[in-house]
C-alpha positions in Angstrom: 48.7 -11.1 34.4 46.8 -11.4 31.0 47.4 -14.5 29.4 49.5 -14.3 25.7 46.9 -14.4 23.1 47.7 -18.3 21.1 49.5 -17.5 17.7 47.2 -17.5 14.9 48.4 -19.9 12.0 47.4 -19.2 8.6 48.3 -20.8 5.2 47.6 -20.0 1.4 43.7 -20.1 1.2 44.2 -21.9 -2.2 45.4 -25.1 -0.2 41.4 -25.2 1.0 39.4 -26.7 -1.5 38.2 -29.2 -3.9 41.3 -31.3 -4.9 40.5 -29.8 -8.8 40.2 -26.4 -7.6 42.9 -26.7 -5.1 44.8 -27.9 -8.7 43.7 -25.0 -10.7 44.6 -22.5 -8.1 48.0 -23.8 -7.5 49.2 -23.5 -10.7 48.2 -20.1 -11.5 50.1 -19.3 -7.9 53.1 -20.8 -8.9 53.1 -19.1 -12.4 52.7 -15.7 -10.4 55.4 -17.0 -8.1 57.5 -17.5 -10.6 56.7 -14.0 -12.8 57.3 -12.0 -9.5 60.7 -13.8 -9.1 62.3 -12.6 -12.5 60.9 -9.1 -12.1 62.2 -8.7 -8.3 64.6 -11.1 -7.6 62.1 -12.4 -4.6 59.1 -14.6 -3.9 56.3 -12.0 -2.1 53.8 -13.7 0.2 50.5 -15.7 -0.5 48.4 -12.9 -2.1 45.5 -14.4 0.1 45.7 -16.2 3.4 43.2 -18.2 5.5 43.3 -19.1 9.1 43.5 -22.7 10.3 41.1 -22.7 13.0 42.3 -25.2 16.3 41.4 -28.6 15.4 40.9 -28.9 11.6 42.6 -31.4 9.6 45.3 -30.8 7.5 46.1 -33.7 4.5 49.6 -34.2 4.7 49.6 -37.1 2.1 47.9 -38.1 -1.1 47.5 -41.8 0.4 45.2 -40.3 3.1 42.6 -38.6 0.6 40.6 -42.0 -0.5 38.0 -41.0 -2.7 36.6 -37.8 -1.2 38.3 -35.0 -3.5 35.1 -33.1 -4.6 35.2 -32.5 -0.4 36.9 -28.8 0.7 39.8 -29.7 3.0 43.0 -28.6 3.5 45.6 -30.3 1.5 49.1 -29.2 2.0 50.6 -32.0 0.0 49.3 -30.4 -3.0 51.8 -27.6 -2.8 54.0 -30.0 -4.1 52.5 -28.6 -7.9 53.8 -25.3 -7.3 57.3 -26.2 -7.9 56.1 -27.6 -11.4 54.6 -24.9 -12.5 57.4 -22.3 -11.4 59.8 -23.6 -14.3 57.3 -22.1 -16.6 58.8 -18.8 -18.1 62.2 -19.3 -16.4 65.0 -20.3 -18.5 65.8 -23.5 -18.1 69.2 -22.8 -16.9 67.6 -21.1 -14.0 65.4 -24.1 -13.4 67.2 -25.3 -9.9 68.6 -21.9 -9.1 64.8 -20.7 -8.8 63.4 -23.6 -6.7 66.5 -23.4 -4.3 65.1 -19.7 -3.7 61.6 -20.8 -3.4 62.6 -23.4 -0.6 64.2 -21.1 1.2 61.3 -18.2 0.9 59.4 -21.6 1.8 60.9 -22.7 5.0 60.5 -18.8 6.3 57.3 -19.7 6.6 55.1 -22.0 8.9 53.1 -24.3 6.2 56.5 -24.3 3.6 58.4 -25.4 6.7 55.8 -27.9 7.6 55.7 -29.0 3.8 59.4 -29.5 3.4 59.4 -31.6 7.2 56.5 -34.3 6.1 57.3 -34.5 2.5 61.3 -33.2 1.5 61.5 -33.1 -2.1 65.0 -34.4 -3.5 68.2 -34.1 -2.5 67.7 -35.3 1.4 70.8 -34.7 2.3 71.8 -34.0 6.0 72.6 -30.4 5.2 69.5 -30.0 3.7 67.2 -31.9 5.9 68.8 -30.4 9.0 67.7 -26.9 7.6 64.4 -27.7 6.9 64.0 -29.4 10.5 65.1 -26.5 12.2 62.6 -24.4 10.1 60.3 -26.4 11.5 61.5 -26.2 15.4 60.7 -22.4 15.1 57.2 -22.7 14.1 56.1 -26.1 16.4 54.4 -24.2 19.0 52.3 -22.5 15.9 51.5 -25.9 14.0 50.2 -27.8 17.6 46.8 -26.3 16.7 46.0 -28.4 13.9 46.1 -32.1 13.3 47.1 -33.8 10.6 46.5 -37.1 8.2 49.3 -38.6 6.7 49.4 -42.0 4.9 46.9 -43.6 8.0 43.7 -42.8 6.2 41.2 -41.5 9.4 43.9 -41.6 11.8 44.9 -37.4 12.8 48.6 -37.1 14.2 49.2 -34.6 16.8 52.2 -32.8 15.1 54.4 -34.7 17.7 52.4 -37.6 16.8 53.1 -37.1 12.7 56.9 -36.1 13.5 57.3 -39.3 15.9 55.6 -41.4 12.6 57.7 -39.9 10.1 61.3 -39.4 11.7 61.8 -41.2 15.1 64.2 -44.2 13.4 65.7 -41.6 12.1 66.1 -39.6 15.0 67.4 -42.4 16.7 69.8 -43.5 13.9 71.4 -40.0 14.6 71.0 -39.8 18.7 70.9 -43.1 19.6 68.6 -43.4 23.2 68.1 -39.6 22.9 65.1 -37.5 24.5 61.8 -39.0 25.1 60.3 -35.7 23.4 60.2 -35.7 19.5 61.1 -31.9 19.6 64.2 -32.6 21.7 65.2 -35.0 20.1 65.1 -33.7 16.8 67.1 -30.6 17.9 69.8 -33.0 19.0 69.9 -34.5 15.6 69.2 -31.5 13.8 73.0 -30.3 15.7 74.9 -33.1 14.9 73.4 -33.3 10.9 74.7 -29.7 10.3 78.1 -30.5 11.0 77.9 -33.8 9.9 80.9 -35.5 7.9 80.1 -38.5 4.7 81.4 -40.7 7.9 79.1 -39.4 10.4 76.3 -39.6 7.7 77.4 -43.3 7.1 77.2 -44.3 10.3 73.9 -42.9 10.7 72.7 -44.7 7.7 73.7 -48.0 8.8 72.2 -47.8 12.2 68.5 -47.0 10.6 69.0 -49.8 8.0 67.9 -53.0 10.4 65.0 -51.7 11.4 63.7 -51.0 8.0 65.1 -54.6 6.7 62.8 -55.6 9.3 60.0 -54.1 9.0 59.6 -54.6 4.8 58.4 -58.1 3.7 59.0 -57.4 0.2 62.8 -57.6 0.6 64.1 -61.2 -0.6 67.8 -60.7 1.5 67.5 -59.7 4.9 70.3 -61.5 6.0 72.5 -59.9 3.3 71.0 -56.3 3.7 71.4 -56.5 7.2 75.1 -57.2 6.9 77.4 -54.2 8.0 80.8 -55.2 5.7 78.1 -55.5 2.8 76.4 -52.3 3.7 79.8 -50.3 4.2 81.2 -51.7 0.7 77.6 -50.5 -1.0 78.2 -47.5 0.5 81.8 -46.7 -0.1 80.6 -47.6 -3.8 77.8 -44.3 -4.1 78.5 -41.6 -6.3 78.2 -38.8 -3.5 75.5 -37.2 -5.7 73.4 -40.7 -4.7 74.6 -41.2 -1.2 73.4 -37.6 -1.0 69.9 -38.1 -1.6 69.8 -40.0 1.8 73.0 -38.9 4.0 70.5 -37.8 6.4 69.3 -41.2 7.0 65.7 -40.4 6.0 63.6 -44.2 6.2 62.0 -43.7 2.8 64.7 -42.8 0.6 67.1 -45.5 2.5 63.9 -47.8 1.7 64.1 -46.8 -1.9 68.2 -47.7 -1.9 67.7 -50.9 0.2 65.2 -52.2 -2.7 67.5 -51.3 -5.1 70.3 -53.7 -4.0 68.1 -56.5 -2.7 66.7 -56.4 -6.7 70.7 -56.5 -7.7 71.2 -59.2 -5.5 68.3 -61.2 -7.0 70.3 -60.9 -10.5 73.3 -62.7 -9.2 
């Protein structure tokens, strides 16, 4: 039998270039973007697309550029400056309304689903995150070809590699002693966030909190922090609007809370 040709993977050319032309192009594309939406109702695909050959390197993270922007690459995280150019023309009541569409147009395709994986704009909520990490179980076999910087500077993730990085503590916080594979385990947890209750969420939250207590010197209470009755009553206390923003149990926005009380704590 003939072999399956390998999928070809291809993003919006404008995410291969200088970082100012990357810039300049981006914002006219999410102008367009945004003009096309309030005429049809609808975001229409890239209007030019380029293949990523097997092997390149995609930047995944501003901290992994150094110095070398006048350098064509491919630099995903700069799709993050389509979303602030699509509020232009809209009415500002249809601000959120229109980039809830565009992340959903987004995570039908491979690079929006791999953008909203490695960096997940606000809220991360279990809901959400578990929808943008099943967009990105359908397009894994796709995205192996490349591989991928993140905030290691010279160091290029396999995308189980950048996916292990990113969400593993996370992964366990949800399934604790799950799978072995990243992509198993991550449709485990990507099951039990979609039905997930605030309780469920909770509990997740406080099993990922330790190990980043441990792992960040900058905190001045581990003991406290580390503390379950503390860490339930802080809890219990979150508008759900702000316990939202990390229900999923996503390290760097529980980072972001955990500095937040250790700095409270440091007032008393």
């Amino acid at each position: 039998m003939t072999p399956e040709p390998s999928p070809v993977l291809e993003f919006p050319a404008w995410l291969y270039d200088t970082t100012a032309a990357i810039l300049r192009k981006v914002r006219a594309e999410g102008r367009w973007w945004a003009r096309r939406y309030l005429k049809t109702g609808a975001f229409p695909q890239p209007r030019q697309m380029r293949q990523v050959q097997p092997g390149e390197v995609l930047v995944m993270h501003s901290g992994a550029e150094g110095f070398d922007w006048n350098r064509p690459r491919w630099r995903v995280h700069l799709l993050a400056e389509v979303f602030m150019n699509l509020d232009e023309g809209v009415p500002e009541g249809e601000h959120q309304r229109v980039r809830e569409a565009f992340e959903s147009f987004c995570l039908s395709t491979p690079w929006g689903a791999l953008y909203h994986a490695v960096s997940p704009p606000p809220l991360r909520s279990a809901e959400r995150m578990a929808k943008r990490l099943a967009s990105l179980l359908r397009f894994w076999d796709v995205l192996q070809g490349p591989r991928y910087v993140y905030r290691l500077p010279g160091t290029h993730h396999t995308l189980d590699g950048l996916m292990e990085y990113i969400y593993r503590k996370s992964l366990e916080a949800w399934c604790p002693g799950g799978p072995a594979s990243v992509r198993e385990h991550m449709a485990l947890t990507v099951e039990r966030m979609s039905r997930a209750t605030r309780e469920d969420c909770e509990e997740a939250v406080l099993r990922v909190i330790p190990f980043l207590v441990e792992g960040d010197n900058d905190l001045k209470h581990h003991e406290v922090l580390c503390d379950p009755s503390f860490l339930r009553e802080r809890l219990c206390a979150l508008p759900l609007k702000d316990f939202e923003d990390f229900s999923s149990a996503y390290k760097y926005t529980v980072a972001v809370q955990l500095a937040a009380w250790d700095r409270e704590l440091g007032r008393h």
